[in-house]
N, C-alpha and C positions, 0 to 999 in steps of 0.2 A: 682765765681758761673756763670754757663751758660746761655745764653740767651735763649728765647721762640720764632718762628717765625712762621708769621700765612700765607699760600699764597690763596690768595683771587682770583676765578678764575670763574669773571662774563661771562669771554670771555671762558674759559677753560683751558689748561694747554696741555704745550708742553716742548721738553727739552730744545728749545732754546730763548721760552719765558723765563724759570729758569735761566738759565746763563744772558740774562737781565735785568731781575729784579736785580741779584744777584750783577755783575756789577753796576748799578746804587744804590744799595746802600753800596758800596765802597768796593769790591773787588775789587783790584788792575789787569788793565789790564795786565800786564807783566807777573803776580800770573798764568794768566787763558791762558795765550799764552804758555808759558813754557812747559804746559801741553802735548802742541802736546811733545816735544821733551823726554817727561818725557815715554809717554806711548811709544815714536816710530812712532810715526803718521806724522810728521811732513815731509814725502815724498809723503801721501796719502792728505792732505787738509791744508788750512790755515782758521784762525779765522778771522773775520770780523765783524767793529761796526761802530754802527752811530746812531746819535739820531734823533728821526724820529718823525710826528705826527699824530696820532690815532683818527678821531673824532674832531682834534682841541686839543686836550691834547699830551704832550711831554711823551716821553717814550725811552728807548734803547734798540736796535735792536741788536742782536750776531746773529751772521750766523757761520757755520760751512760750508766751501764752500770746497767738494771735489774733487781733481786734477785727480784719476786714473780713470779709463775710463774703466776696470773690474771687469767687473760686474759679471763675473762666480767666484767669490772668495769671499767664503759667510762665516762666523766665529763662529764658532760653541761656545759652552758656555763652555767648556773646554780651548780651545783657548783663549775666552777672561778673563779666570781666570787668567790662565798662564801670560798673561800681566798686570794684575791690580796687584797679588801677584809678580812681578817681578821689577814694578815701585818703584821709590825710592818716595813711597809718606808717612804722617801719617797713623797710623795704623788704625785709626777710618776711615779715609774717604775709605783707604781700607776695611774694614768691612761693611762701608755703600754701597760703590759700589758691594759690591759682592754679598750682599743680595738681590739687587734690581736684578741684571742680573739673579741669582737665581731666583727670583721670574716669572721677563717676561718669563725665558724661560718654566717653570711648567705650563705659561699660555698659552703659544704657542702651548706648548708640549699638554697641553691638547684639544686645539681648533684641531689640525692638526694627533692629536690619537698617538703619537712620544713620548720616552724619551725625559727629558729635556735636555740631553745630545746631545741628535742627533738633537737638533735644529737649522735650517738654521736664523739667524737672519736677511733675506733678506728685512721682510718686515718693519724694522725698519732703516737699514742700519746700519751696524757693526760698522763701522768708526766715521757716526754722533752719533750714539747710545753710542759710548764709549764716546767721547766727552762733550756729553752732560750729562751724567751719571755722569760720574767721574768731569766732572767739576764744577759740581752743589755740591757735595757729598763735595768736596775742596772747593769750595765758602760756606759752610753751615758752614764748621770747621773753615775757615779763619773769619770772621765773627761770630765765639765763639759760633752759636747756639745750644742749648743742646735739645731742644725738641721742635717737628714742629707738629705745626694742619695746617687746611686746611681746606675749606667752601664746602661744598657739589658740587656737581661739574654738567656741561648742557651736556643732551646728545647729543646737534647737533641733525641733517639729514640728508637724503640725500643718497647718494653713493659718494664712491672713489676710484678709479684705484689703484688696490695692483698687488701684484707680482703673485697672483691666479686670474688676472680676477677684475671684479667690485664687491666689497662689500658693505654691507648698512653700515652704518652709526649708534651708534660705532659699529666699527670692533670686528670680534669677539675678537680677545685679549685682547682690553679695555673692551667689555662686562663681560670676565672671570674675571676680575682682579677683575673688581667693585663684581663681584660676591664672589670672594674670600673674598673680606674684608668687604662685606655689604653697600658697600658705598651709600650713600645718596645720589640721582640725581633726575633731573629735566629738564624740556625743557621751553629755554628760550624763544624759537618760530626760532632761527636760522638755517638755513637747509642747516650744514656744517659741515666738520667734526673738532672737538673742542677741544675736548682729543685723544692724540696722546697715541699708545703702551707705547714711552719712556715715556710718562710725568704721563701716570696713573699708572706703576710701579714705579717711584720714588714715588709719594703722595701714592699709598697702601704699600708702603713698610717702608717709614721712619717717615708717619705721626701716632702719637700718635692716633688723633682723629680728626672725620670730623662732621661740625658745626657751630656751630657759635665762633665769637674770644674770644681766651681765655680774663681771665680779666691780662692787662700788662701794664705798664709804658710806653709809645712808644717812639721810641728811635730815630728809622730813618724805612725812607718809600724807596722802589725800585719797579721801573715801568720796564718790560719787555716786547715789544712791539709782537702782532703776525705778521704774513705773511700779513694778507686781512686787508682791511678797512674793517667791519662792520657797523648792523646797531648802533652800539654801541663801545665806545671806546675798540678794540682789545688788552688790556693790562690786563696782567698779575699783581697783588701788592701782595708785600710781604712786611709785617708787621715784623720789628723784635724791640724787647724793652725787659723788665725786668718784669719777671713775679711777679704778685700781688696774695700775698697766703692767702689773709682774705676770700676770697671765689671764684671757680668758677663757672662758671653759664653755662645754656644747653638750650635748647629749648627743650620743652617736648608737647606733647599732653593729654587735657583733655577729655576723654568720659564721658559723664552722662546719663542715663536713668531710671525713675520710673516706677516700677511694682507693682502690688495690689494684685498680685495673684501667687505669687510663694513660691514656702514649703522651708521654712529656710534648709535644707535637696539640693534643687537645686542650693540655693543662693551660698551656701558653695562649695559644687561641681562648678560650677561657676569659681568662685576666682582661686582654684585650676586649672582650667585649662587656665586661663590668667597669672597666675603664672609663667605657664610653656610655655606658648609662648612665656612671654618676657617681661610682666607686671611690673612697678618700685614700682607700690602699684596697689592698690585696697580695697578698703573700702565703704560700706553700712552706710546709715541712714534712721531713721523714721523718715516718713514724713504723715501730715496727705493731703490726694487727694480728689481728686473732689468726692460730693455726701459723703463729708464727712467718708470715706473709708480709714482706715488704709494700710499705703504701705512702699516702702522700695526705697529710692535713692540712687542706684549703680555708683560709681564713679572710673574710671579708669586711671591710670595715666604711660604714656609709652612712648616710641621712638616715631615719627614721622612715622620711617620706618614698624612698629607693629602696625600701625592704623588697617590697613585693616585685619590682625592678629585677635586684639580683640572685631571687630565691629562682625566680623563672629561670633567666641564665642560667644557672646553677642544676636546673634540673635539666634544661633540657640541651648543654653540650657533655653532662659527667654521668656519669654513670649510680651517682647516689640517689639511693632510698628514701633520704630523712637528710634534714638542714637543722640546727639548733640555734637559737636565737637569743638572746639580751639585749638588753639596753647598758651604756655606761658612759661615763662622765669623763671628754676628754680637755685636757686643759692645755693650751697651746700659749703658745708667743704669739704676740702682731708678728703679724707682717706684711709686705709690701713687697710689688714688682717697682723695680726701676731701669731703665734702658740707657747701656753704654755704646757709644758709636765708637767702634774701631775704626779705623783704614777698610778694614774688608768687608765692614756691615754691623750694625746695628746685635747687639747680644743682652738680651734680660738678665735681670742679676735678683734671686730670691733674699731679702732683708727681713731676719729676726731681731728685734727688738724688745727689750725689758725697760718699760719706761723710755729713757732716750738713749740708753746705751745702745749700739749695736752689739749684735751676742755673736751673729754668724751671717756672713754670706757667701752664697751659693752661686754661680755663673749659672744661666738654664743649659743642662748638658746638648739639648736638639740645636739652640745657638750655635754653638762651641763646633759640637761635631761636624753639623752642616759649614762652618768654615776651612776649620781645619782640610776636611775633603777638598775642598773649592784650590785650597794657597797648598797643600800639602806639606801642612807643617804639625808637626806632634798637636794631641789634643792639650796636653798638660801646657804648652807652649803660650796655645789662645786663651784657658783657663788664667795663667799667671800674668796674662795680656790685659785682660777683664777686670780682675783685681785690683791691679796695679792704675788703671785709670778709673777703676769706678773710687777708689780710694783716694786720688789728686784730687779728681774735680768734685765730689758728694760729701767727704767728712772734713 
């Protein structure tokens, strides 16, 4: 079974902080030199390491140092498919590299109004960009891991000299990415730039999920040092151990607010439209309030990223002043949809699981309901209908 790996990125994330993290927690240097010769490169750059320290804390440094000296020869993303599907590598790290290049360039393609096809990968560097791609993609597999998260990641500031001129700080192609995939960010107060194009397509492209660490066995730790000294140690950690399936856990956000003066009619409406923003639940209770006044405690429970989502709803179908907020640590079961065909259609079945037990399953009541109406037969009917064949043919 595969391993889980989490890369922790106080400083941010680059592709050649990944290759030393990677490295330092035992990729075999020879594994990751090879490389050049693997893809062809090995007339354009050599790899370079050394352990270095950040802050006072030790860490390993991979440089990808390139030799050619032209710079009008820029590699379009057909080009560098043709070379990753041509390398004699694993099939997976091929699939993982292709995705990612896929991905930067749909990002690029769209900051710059371009097919991804016609993309100049100039402002990443072709060369370092394969490099560090593809070698990270072969350090993840050499290294057994089967599924990667990743901690929410710092915008930086600033500006930095690109191949267009001065850009703010992220760039827009790191800005697209995060935008593609929702990602969760933050400013750490450093006015630099943090997330690199290569490193925020690798983490939107191969990470499960961005968060907090999963729950896992820890196995071994890898430091990948950056470029600068910081005000804080510039390394990279990756986490990789043996994942713990009794539960995993999320950080989530609580809203709470009480009203005295809303018609069960708006409460309901309400719900329904944090529902559909993004909402994990939402649920009401009676409460009694000041001057002795019957009311209603509205409680919301969501992404961190859907604060400002359901605070808006919040203010502006209810009648409250003031919204109160936390953050807290929910820890859930897997689980999983799976789909039983009845006679009358097709019905979802929600599966909680601890490790490989199954703990509980649930029929989707809109399933259920929407048949029952249809055959007119009791809901409980189609529920014990569901069960009973998701139970012959799945366990």
């Amino acid at each position: 079974m595969g391993k889980i790996a989490y890369f922790d990125c106080p400083t941010g994330i680059a592709g050649d902080m990944c290759l030393g993290a990677l490295v330092d927690a035992g990729l075999p240097w020879q594994e990751l030199n090879q490389l050049l010769q693997i893809l062809g490169l090995a007339q354009e750059c050599q790899l370079w390491s050394e352990e270095v320290l950040r802050q006072g804390q030790r860490a390993t440094k991979v440089e990808v140092k390139v030799m050619t000296t032209d710079h009008h020869h820029h590699r379009h993303l057909p080009e560098i498919e043709r070379m990753i599907q041509g390398a004699m590598l694993p099939p997976k790290v091929k699939e993982w590299s292709l995705k990612v290049f896929r991905q930067l360039a749909i990002a690029e393609g769209a900051v710059h109004g371009v097919a991804p096809e016609k993309v100049h990968f100039h402002e990443v560097g072709a060369t370092d960009a394969l490099v560090d791609v593809v070698g990270t993609c072969l350090g993840l597999h050499y290294l057994e891991v089967e599924t990667l998260y990743c901690s929410a990641l710092p915008t930086g500031g600033g500006t930095v000299k690109a191949a267009h001129g001065r850009m703010p700080v992220p760039v827009p192609a790191v800005l697209e990415l995060w935008q593609m995939r929702q990602v969760p960010v933050y400013s750490n107060g450093i006015e630099r730039e943090l997330v690199t194009p290569t490193g925020a397509a690798l983490v939107t492209t191969l990470a499960e999920k961005f968060g907090p660490i999963p729950a896992m066995q820890l196995g071994r730790v890898g430091l990948g040092a950056g470029n600068h000294d910081l005000s804080m140690p510039n390394i990279l950690r990756l986490w990789i151990g043996e994942r713990q399936e009794n539960t995993e856990s999320e950080t989530v956000a609580v809203l709470e607010t009480q009203v005295d003066d809303l018609t069960p009619q708006a409460i309901a409406y309400t719900s329904e439209e944090l529902f559909k923003t993004g909402a994990l639940d939402v649920f009401t209770q009676a409460i009694g309030m000041k001057k002795s006044r019957p009311g209603h405690l509205i409680t919301v429970i969501c992404h961190p990223e859907r604060v400002e989502d359901c605070q808006e709803i919040l203010f502006r179908e209810t009648t409250t002043l003031g919204i109160r907020s936390r953050l807290q640590t929910r820890h859930i079961l897997a689980r999983e949809l799976r789909t039983v065909e009845l006679p009358y259609g097709r019905v979802r079945v929600k599966i909680a699981r601890q490790g490989e037990e199954v703990l509980n399953m649930q029929p989707e009541y809109e399933d259920c309901a929407k048949i029952a109406r249809e055959q007119q037969k009791p809901l409980t009917t189609i529920q014990q209908m569901v069960l009973q064949e998701f139970k012959v043919n799945e366990l």
